[in-house]
Residue frames as a rotation matrix with the C-alpha (Angstrom) as fourth column:
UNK 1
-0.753 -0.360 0.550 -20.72
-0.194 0.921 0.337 47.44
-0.628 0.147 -0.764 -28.91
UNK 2
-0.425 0.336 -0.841 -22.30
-0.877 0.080 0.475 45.42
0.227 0.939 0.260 -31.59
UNK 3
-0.432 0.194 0.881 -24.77
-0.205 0.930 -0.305 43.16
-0.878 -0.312 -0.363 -31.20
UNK 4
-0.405 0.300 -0.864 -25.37
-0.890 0.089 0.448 41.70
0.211 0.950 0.231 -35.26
UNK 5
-0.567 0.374 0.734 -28.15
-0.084 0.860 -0.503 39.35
-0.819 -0.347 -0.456 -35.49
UNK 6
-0.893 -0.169 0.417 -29.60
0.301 0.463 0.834 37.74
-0.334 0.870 -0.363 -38.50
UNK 7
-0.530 0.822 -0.208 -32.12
-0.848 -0.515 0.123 39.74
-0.006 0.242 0.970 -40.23
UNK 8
-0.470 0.447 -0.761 -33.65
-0.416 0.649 0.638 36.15
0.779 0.616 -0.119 -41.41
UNK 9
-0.865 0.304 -0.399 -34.84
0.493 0.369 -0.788 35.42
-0.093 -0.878 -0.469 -37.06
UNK 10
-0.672 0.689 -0.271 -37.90
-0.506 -0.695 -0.512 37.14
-0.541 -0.207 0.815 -37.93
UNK 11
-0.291 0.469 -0.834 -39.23
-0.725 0.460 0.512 34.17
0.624 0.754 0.206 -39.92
UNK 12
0.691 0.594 0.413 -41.30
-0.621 0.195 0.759 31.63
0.370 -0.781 0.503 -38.06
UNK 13
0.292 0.830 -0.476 -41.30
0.733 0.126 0.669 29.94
0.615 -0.544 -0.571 -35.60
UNK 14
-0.864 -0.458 -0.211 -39.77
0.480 -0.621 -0.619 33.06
0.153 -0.636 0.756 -33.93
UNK 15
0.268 0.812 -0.519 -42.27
0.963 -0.241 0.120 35.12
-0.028 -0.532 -0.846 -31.90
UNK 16
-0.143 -0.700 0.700 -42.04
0.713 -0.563 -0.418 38.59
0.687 0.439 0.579 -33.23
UNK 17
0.806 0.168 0.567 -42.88
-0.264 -0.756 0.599 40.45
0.529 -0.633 -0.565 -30.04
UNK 18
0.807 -0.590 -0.019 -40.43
0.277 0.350 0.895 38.62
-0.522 -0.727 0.446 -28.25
UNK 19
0.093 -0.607 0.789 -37.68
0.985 -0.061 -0.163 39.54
0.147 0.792 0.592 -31.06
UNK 20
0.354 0.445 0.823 -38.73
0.373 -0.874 0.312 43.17
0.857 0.197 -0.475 -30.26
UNK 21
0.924 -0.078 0.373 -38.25
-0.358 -0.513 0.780 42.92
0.131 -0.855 -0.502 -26.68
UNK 22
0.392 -0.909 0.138 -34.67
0.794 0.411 0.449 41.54
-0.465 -0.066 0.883 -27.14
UNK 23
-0.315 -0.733 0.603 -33.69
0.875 -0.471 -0.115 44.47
0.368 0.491 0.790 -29.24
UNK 24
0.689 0.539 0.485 -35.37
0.052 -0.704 0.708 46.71
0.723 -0.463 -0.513 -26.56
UNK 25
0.959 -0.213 -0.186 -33.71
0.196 0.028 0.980 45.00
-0.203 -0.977 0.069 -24.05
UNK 26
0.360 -0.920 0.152 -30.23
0.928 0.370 0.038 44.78
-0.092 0.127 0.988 -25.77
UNK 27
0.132 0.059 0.990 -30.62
0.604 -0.796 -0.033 48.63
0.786 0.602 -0.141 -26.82
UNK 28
0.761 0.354 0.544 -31.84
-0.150 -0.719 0.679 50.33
0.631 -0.598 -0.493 -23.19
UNK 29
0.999 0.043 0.031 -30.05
-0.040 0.222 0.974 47.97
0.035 -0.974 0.223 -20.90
UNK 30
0.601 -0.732 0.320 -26.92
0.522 0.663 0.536 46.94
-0.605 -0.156 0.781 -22.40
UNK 31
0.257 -0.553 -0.793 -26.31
-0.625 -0.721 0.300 50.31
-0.737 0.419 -0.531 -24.70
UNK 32
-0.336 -0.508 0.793 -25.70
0.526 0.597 0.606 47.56
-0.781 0.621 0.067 -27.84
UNK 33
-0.366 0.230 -0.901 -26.12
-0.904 -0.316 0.287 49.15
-0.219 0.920 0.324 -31.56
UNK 34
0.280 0.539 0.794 -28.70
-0.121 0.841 -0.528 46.20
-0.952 0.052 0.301 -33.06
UNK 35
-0.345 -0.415 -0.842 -27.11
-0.912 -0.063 0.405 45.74
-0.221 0.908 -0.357 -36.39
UNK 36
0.789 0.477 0.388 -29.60
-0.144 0.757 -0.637 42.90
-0.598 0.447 0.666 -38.75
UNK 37
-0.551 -0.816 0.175 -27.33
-0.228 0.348 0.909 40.74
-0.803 0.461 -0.378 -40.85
UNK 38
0.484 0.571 0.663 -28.97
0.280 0.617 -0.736 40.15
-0.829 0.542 0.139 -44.99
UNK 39
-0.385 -0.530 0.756 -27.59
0.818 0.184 0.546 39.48
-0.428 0.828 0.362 -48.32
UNK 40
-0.728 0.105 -0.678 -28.03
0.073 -0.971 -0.228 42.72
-0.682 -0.215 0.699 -50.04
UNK 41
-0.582 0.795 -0.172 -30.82
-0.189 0.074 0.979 42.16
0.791 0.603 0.107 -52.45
UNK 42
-0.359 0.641 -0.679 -32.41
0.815 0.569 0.106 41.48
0.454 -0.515 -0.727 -49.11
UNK 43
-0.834 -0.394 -0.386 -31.73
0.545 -0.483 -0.686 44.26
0.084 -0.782 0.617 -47.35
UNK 44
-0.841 0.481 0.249 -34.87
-0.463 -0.877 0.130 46.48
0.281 -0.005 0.960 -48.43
UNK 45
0.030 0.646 -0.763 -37.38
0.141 0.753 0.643 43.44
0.990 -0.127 -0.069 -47.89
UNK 46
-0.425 -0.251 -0.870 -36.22
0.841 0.247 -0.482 43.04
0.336 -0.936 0.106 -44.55
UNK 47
-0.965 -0.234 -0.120 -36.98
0.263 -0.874 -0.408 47.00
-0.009 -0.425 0.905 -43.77
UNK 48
-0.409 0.911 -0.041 -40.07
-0.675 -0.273 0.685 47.25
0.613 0.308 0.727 -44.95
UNK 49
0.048 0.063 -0.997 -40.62
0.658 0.749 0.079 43.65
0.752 -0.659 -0.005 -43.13
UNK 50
-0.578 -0.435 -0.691 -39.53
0.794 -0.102 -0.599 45.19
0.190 -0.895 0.404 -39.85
UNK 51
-0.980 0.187 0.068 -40.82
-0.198 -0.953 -0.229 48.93
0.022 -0.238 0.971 -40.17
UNK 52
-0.494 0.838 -0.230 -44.38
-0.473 -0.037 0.881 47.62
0.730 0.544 0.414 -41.08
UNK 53
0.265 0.661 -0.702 -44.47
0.118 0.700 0.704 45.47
0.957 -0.270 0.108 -38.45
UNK 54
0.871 0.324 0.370 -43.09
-0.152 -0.538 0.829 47.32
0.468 -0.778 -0.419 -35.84
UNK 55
0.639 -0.757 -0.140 -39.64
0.738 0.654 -0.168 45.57
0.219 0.004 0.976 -35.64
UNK 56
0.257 -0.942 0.217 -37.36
0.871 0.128 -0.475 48.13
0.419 0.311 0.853 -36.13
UNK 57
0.881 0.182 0.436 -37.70
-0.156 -0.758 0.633 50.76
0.446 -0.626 -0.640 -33.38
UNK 58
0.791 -0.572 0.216 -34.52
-0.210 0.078 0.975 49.17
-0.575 -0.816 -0.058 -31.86
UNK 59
0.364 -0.741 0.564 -32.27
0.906 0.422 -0.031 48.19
-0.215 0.522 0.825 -35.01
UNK 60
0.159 -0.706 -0.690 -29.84
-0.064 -0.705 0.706 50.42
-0.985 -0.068 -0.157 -35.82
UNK 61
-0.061 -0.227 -0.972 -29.10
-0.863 -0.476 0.166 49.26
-0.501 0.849 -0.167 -39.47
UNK 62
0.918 0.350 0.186 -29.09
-0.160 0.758 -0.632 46.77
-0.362 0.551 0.752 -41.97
UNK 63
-0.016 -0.929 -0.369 -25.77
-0.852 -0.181 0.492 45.36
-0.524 0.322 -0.789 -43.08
UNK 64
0.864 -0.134 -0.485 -24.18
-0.435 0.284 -0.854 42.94
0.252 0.949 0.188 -45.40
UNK 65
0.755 -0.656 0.002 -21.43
0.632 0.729 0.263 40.08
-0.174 -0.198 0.965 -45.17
UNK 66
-0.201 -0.846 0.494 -19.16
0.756 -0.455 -0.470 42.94
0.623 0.279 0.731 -46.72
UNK 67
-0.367 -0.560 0.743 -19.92
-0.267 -0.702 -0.661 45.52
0.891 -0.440 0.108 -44.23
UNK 68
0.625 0.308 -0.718 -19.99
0.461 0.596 0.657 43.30
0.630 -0.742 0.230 -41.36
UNK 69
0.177 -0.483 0.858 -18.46
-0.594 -0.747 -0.298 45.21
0.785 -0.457 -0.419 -38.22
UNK 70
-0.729 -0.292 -0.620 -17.04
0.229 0.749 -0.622 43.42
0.646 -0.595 -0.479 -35.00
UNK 71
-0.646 0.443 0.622 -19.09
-0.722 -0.617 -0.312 42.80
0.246 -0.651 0.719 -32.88
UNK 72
-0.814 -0.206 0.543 -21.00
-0.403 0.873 -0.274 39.87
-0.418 -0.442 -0.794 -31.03
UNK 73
-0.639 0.636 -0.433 -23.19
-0.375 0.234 0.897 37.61
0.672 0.735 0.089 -33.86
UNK 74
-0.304 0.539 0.785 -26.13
-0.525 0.593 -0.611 36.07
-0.794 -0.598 0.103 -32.02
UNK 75
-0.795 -0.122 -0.594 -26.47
-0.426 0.810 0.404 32.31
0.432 0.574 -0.696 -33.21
UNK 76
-0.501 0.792 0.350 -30.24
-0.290 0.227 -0.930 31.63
-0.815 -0.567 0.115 -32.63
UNK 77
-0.917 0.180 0.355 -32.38
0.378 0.673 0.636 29.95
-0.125 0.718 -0.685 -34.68
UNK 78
0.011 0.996 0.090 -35.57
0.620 -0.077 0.781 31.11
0.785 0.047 -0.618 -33.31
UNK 79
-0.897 -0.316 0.310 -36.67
-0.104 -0.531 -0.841 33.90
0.430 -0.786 0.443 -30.45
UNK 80
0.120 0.974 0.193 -39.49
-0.035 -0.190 0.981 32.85
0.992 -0.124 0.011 -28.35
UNK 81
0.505 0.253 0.825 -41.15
-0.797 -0.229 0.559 33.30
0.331 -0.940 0.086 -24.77
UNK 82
0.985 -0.096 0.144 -39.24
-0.055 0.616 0.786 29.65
-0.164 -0.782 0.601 -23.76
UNK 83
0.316 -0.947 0.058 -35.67
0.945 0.309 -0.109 30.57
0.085 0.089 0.992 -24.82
UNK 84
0.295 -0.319 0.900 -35.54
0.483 -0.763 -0.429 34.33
0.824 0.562 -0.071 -24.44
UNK 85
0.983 -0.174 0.065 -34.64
-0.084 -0.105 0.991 34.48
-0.166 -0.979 -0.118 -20.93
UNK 86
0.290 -0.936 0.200 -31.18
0.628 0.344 0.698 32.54
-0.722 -0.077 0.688 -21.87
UNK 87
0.561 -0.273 0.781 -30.74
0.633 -0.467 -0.618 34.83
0.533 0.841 -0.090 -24.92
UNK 88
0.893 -0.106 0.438 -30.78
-0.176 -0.977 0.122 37.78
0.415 -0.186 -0.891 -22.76
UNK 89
0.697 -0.687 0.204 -28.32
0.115 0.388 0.915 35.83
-0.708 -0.614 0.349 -20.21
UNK 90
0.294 -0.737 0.608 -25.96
0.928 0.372 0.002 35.44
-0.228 0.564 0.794 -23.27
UNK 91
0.212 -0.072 0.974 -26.17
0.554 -0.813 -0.181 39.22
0.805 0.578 -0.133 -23.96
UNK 92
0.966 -0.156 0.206 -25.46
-0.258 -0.565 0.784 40.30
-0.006 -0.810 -0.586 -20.58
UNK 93
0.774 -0.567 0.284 -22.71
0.478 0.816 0.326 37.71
-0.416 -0.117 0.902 -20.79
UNK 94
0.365 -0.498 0.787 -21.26
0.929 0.253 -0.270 39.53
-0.065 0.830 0.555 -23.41
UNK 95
0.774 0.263 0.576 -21.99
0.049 -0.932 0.360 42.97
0.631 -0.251 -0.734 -22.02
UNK 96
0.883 -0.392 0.258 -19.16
-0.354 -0.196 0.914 42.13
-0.308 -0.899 -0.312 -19.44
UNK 97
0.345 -0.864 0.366 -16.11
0.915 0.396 0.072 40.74
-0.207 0.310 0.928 -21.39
């Protein structure tokens, strides 16, 4: 399964360690491919963004509105230490349909 989440959750006020362990957790526990969503002129920004900072040990790829694949979008604004409990909940959620 696919879990595609917006490449752009890595701008504040997200907490990028906490971003990290979600695509740890979504990766080990739940077996999800991490697939970032950005407009392609973004797409290398973002990588370099991510690889530099340590981000992208758990992403699987970078995609585009045109090669968007099915799979379950996470609709978060932000990822920190007081909402990443329910994230995960929503990804387990999804881990069982």
């Amino acid at each position: 399964m696919n879990l595609i989440i917006p490449a752009s959750i890595v701008e504040p006020p997200t907490e990028s360690l906490m971003l990290r362990y979600l695509t740890s957790v979504s990766k080990k526990k739940y077996n999800y491919n991490n697939l970032l969503l950005a407009e392609d002129y973004m797409r290398d920004i973002y990588y370099h963004y991510y690889k530099q900072h340590g981000l992208f040990d758990y992403i699987d790829d970078i995609i585009s509105e045109k090669d968007k694949q099915s799979g379950h979008i996470l609709k978060i604004n932000y990822i920190d230490w007081q909402n990443i409990e329910a994230i995960i909940s929503s990804i387990s959620i999804f881990h069982h349909i």
